[in-house]
C-alpha positions as a printed Julia matrix, in Angstrom:
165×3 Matrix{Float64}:
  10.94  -26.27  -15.09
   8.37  -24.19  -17.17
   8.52  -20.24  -16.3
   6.49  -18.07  -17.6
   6.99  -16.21  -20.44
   4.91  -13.42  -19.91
   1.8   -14.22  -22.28
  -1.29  -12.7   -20.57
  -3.51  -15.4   -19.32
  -6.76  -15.64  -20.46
  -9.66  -14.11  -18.44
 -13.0   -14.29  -20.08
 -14.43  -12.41  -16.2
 -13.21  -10.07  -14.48
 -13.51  -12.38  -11.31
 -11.68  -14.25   -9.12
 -13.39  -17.59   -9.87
 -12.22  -16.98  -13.43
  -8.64  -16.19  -12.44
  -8.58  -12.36  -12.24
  -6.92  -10.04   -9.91
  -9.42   -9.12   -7.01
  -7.57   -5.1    -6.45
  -8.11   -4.63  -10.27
 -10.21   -7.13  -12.09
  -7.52   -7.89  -14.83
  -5.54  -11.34  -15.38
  -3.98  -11.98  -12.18
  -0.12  -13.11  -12.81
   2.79  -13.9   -10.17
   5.99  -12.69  -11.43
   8.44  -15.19  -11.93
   5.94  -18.16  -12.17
   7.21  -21.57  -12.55
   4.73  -24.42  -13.71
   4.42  -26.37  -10.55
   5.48  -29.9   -12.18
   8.19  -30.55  -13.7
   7.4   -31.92  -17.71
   8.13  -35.53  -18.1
   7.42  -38.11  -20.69
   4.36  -39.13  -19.68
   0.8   -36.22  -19.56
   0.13  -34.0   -16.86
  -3.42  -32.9   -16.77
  -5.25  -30.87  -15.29
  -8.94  -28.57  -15.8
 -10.66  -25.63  -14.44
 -12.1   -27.64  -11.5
 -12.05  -24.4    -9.39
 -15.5   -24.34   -8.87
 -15.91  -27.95   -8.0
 -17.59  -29.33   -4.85
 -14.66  -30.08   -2.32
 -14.44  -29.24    1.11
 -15.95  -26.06    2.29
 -13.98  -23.08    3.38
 -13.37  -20.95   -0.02
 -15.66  -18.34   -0.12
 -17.53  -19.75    2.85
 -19.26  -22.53    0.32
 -18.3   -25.87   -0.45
 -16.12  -25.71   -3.38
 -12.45  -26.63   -4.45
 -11.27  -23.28   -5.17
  -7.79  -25.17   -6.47
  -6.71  -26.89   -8.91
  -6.11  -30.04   -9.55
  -2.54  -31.38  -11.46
  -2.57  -35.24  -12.42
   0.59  -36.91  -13.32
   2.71  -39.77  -13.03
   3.08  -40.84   -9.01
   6.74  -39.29   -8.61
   6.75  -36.4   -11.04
   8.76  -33.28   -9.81
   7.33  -30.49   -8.0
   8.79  -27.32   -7.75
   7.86  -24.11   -6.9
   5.72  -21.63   -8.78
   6.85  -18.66   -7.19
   9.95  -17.05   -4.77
   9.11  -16.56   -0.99
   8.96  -18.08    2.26
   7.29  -22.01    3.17
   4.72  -21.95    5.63
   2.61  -24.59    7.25
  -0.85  -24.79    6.43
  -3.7   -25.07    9.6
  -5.08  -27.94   10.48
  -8.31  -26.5     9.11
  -6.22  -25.53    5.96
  -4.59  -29.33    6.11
  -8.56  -31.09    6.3
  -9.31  -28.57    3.49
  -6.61  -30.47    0.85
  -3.75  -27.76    1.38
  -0.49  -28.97    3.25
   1.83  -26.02    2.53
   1.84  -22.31    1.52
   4.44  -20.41   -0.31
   3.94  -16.63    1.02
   5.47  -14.13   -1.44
   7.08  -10.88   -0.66
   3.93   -9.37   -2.03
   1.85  -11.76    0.38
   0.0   -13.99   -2.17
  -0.01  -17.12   -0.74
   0.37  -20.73   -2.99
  -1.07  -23.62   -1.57
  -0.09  -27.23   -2.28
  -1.36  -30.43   -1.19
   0.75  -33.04    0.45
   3.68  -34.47   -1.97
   4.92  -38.32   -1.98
   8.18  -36.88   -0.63
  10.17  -33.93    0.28
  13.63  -32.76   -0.7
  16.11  -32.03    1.95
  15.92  -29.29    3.64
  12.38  -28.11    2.95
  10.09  -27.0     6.01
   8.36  -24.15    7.59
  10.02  -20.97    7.33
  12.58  -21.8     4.58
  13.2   -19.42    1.71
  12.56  -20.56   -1.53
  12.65  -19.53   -5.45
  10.83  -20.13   -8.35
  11.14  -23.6    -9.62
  13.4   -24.85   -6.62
  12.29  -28.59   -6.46
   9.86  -29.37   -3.16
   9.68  -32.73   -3.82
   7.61  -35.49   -5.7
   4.01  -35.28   -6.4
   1.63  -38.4    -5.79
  -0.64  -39.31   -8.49
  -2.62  -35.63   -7.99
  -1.24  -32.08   -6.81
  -3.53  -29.76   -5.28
  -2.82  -26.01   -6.4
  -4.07  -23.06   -4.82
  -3.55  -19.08   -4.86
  -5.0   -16.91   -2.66
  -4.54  -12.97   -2.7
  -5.64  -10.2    -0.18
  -7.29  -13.25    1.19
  -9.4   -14.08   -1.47
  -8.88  -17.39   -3.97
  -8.02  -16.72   -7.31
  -8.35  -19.3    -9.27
  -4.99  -20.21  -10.71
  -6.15  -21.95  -13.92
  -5.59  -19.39  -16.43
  -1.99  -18.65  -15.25
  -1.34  -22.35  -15.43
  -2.07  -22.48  -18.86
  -0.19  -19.31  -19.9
   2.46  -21.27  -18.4
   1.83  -24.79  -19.83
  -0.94  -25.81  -21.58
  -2.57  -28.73  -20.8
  -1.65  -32.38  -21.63
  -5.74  -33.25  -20.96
């Protein structure tokens, strides 16, 4: 796993489409991040696709409001941040996002449906950062929503790990 080492991500807005806090307008950062993949031989890429037309539901238009990781089908995923696994909606599930990670400071982290699961994961279970989930298919959706609005989770990513793209 990837944590992160505490390099300010890059805002060039203060806005949450740009990947700032929406309370205070700076560089939104989860303590204890993990990159959500683990690094293997082969790329992993991803872009600011945030604003992308997707589904609707974030921000009431249709857009993304994620990000999307490519990589290898099988690649690791773990997870970016401590707290507790909870089952998306089926609105939330049409929408890209299969699971939530909901952190003691009630962020939640969205991911789309992995390839496989690791023992023992389901709703309710405590996690930490970087305990493996699973394996990724050929794309990972990533999502971060805080005091109910998205934030788009780009800029942390690459504070984290740049990108392979």
């Amino acid at each position: 796993s990837v944590a992160w080492t505490g390099a300010a991500p890059i805002v060039t807005e203060a806005l949450m489409e740009r990947g700032a806090d929406p309370n205070t307008g700076a560089a939104a950062t989860l303590t204890g991040f993990v990159f959500p993949l683990i690094p293997t031989s082969t790329p992993i890429r991803y872009v600011d696709d945030f604003g992308q037309p997707g589904l609707p539901g974030c921000f009431g238009k249709p857009q993304r409001c994620a990000v999307t990781l490519t990589a290898e089908p099988g690649t690791g995923v773990v997870t970016a941040t401590a707290g507790a696994l909870d089952a998306a909606s089926p609105t939330e599930q049409a929408a890209g996002v299969a699971f939530w990670i909901i952190t003691a400071d009630g962020d939640r982290i969205g991911y789309s449906g992995l390839a496989s699961y690791d023992p023992g994961i389901g709703d309710g279970v405590a996690v930490t950062a970087g305990q493996a989930l699973g394996t990724s298919t050929r794309s990972t959706t990533f999502t971060w929503e805080r005091a109910g609005q998205r934030i788009n989770p780009y800029p942390m990513l690459v504070a984290t790990r740049p990108s392979d793209a």
